[in-house]
MDAnalysis code that builds the backbone (N, CA, C; Angstrom):
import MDAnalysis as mda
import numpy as np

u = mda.Universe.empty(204, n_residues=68, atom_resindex=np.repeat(np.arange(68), 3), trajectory=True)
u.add_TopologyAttr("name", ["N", "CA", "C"] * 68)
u.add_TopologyAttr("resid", np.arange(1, 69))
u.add_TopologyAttr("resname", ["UNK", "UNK", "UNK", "UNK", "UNK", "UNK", "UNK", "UNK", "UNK", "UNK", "UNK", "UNK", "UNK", "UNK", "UNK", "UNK", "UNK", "UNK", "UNK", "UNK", "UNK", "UNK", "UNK", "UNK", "UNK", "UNK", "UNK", "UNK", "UNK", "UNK", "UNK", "UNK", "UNK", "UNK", "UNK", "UNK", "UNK", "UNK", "UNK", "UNK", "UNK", "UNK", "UNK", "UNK", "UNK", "UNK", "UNK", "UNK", "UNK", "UNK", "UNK", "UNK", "UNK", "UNK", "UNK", "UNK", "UNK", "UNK", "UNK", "UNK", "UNK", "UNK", "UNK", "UNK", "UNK", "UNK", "UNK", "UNK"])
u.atoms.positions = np.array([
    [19.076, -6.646, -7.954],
    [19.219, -6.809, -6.523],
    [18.509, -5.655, -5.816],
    [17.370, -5.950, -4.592],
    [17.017, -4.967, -4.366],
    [17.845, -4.168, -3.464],
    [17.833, -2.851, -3.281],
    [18.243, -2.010, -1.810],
    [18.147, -2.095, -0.686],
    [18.854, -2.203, 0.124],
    [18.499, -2.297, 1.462],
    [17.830, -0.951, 1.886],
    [16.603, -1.358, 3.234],
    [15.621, 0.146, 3.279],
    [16.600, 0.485, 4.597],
    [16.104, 1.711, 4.734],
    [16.549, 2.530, 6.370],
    [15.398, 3.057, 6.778],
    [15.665, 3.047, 8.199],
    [14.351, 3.745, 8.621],
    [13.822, 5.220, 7.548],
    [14.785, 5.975, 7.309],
    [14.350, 6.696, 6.914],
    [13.881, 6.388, 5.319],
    [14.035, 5.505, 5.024],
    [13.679, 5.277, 3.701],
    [12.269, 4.748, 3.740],
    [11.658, 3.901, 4.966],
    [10.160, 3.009, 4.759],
    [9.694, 3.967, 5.900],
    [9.696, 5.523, 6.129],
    [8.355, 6.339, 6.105],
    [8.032, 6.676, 5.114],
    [8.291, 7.299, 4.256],
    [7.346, 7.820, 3.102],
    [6.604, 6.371, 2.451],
    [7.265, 5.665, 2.843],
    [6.379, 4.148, 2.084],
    [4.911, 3.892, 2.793],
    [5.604, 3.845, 4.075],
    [4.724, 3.316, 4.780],
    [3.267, 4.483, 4.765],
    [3.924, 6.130, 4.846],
    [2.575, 6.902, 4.643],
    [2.011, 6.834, 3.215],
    [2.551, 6.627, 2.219],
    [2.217, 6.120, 0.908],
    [1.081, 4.756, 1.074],
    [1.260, 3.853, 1.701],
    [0.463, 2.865, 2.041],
    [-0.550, 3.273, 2.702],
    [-0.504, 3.951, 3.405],
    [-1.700, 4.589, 4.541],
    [-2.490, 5.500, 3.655],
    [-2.176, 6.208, 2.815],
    [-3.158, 7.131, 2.115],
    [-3.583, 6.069, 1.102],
    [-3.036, 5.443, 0.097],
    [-3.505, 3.853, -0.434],
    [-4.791, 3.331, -0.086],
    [-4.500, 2.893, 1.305],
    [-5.411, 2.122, 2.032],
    [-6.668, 3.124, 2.161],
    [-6.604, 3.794, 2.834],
    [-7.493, 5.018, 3.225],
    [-8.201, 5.220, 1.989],
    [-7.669, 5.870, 0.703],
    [-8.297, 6.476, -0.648],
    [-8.714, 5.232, -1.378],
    [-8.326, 3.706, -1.469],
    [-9.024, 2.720, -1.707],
    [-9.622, 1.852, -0.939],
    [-10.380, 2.487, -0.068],
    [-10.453, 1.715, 1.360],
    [-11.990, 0.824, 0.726],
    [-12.964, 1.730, 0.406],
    [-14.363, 0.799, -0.046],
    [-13.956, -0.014, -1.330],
    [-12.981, 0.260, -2.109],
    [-13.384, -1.012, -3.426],
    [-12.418, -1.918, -2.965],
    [-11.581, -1.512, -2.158],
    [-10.057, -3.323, -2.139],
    [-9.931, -3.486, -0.601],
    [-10.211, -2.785, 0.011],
    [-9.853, -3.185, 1.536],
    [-10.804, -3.099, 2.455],
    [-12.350, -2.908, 2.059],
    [-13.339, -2.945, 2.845],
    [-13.841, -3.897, 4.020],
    [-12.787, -5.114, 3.782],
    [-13.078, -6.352, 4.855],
    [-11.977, -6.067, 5.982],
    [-11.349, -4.878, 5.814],
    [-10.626, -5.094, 7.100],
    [-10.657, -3.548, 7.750],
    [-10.217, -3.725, 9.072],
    [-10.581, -2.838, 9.723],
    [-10.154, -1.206, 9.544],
    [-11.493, -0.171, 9.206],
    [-10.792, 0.813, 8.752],
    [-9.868, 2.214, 9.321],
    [-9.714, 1.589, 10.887],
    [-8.363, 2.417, 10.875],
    [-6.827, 1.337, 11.196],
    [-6.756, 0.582, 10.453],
    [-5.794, -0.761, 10.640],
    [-4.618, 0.628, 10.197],
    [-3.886, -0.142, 11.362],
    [-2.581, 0.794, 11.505],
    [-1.392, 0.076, 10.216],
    [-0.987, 0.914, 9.270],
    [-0.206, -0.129, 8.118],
    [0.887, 0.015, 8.378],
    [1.789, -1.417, 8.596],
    [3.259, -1.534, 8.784],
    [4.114, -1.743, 7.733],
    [5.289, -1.926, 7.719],
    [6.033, -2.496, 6.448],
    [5.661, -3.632, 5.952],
    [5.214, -4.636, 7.296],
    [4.908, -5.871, 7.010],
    [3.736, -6.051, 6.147],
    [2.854, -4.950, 6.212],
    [1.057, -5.191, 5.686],
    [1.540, -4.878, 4.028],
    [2.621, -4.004, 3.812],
    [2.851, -3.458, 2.435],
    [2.509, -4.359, 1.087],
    [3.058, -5.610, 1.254],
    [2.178, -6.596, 0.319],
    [0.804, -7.236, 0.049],
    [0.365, -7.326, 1.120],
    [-0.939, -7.232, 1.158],
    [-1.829, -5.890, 0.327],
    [-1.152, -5.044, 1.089],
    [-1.859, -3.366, 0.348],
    [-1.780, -3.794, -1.474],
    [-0.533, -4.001, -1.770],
    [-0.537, -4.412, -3.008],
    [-1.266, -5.183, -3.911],
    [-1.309, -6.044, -3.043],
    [-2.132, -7.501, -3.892],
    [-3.738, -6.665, -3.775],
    [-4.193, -5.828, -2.688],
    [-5.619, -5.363, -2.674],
    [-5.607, -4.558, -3.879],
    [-4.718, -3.409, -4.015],
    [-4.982, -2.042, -5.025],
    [-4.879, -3.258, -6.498],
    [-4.144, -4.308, -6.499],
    [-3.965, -4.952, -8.095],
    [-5.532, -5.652, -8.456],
    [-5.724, -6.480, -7.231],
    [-7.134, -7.143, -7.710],
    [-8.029, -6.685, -7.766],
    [-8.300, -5.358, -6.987],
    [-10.014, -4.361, -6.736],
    [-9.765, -3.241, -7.263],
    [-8.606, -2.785, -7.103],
    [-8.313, -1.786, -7.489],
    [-8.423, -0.887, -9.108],
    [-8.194, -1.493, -9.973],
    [-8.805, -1.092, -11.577],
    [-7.296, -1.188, -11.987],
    [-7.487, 0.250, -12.960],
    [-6.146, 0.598, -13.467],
    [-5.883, 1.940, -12.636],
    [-6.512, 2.597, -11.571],
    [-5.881, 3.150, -11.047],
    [-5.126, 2.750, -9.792],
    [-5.726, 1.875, -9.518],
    [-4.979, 0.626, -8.365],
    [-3.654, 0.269, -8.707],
    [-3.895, -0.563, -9.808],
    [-2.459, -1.094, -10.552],
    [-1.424, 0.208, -10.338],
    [-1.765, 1.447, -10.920],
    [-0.780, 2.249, -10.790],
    [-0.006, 3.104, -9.278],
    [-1.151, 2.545, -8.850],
    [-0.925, 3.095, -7.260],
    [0.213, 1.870, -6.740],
    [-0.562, 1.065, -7.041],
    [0.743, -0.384, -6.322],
    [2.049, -0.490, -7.438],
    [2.223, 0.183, -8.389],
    [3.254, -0.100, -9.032],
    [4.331, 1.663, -7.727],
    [3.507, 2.551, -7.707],
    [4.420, 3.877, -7.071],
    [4.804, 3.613, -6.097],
    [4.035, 2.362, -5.021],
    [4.206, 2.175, -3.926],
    [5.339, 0.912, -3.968],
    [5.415, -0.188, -4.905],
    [6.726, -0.915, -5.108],
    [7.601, -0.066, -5.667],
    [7.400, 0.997, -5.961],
    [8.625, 1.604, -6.746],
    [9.563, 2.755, -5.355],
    [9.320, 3.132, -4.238],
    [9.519, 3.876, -3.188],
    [10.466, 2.452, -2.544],
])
């Protein structure tokens, strides 16, 4: 069962996603705009980018960022 978040629990996520996005920005997220502001809502998306473009350092980035 997952946890319920608190605000204070989905900032560090959400800046976790933002450096993500940013540090894999040319190999997985290059089609979208590069200062796209990332919400909780975009967080799956970020994921599915770092798994498919991303390599094996992607994969591990989207596994730290489901794991927060």
């Amino acid at each position: 069962m997952e946890k319920p978040r608190t605000v204070r629990g989905t900032a560090p996520r959400i800046e976790l996603a933002n450096q993500l996005f940013r540090e894999f920005y040319a190999a997985c997220f290059w089609h979208m705009k590069p200062d796209l502001v990332i919400t909780e809502a975009m967080i799956p998306i970020i994921v599915k980018g770092l798994r498919t473009h991303g390599g094996r350092t992607g994969m591990s980035a989207a596994a730290q960022l489901l794991d927060q």
